[in-house]
Structure formats: structure tokens, C-alpha cells
C-alpha positions as CSV (number, residue, x, y, z in Angstrom):
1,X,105.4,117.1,113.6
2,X,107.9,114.6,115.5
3,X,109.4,111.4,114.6
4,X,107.0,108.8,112.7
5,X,106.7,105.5,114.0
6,X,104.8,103.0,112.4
7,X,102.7,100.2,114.3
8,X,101.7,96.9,112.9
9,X,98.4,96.2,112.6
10,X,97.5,93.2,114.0
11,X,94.1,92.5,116.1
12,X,90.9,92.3,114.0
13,X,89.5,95.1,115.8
14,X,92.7,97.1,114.7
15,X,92.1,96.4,111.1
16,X,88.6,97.2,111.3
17,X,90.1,100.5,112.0
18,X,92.3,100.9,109.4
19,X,89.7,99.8,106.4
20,X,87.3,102.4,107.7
21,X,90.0,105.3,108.1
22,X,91.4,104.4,104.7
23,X,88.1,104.8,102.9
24,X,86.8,107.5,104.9
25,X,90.6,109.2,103.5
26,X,90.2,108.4,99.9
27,X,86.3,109.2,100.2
28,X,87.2,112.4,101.6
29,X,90.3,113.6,99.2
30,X,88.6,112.5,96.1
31,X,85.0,114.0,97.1
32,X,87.0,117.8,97.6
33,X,88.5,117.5,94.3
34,X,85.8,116.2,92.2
35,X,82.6,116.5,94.5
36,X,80.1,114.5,96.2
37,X,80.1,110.8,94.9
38,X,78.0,108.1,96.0
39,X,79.8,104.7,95.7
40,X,83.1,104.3,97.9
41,X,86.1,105.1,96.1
42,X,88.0,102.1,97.5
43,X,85.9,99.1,98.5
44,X,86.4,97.1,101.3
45,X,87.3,94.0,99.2
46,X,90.1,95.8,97.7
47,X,91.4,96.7,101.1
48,X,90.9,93.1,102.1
49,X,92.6,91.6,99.1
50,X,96.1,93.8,99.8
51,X,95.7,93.0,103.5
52,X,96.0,88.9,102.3
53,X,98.2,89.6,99.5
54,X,101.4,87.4,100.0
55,X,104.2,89.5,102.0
56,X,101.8,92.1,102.9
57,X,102.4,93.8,105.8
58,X,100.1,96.4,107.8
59,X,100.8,99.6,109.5
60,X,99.1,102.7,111.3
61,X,101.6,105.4,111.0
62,X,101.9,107.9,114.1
63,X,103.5,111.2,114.8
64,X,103.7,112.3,118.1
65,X,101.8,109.8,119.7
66,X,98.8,110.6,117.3
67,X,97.9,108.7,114.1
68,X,98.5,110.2,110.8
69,X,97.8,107.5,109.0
70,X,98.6,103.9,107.7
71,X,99.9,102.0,105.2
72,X,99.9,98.0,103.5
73,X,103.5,97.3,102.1
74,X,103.3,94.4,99.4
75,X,106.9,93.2,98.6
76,X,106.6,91.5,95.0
77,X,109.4,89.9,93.5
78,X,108.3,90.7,90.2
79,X,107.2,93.7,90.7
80,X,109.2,95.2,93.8
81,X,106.6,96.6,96.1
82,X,103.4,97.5,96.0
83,X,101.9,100.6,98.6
84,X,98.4,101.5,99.7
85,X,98.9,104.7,102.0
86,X,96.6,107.1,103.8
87,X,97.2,110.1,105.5
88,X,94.5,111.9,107.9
């Protein structure tokens, strides 16, 4: 697979990107398991809120030049960290 690299998201075009491949993910991983469902699985104002959360940070993950996926790191105090991850 080759080394992972991750790479901060940062232009609003670039997190336009991420919201729609990490619903598109979770749609598709939790439609295979349990079927066709209508409503998204994780809506885009639950994406949103981690993306403004304090200390949140935002990454596409890559292998090999390609992306695999993406992540949002939250670092809590309180609770230590908080992930949202995708995978392709």
C-alpha cells in the first residue's frame, strides 16, 4: 500500500470534498450491512460541527499518491481526543 501521508484540509473547495466523501463512505458501509436507507447516515451539520469544534484539525489521508481517506482529529482536554475517520 506505501507509506500514509496525511494532508490538511484547508481550502473550502477541499472541505467540500471531504464532507461529500465522508458521507458517501458511511452511506455506503452502513447501506451493505444493513441495506438501502434513505436519510444520510451522517449529516452534513455533524460534519460541520467537528470541522469548528475547538482544536479540530482536518486531514485527507493518502497512500501512494492516492487518497484513502480522511480524518477530523478533536483534542479535548477533558476527554482526550475525539476521531471522525473514513476510509475509501
Amino acid at each position: 500500500m506505501g507509506e500514509l501521508l496525511f494532508k490538511a484540509v484547508v481550502s473550502e473547495k477541499e472541505k467540500e470534498i471531504f464532507i461529500k466523501e465522508l458521507q458517501e463512505s458511511f452511506q455506503k458501509a452502513y447501506e451493505a450491512e444493513f441495506g438501502k436507507y434513505e436519510k444520510l447516515i451522517i449529516p452534513r451539520k455533524d460534519i460541520e460541527e467537528s470541522f469548528n469544534a475547538e482544536g479540530s484539525e482536518i486531514y485527507f489521508a493518502e497512500a501512494s499518491g492516492v487518497r484513502v481517506g480522511g480524518t477530523v482529529i478533536v483534542i479535548d482536554k477533558k476527554t482526550f481526543i475525539i476521531l471522525l475517520i473514513y476510509c475509501m
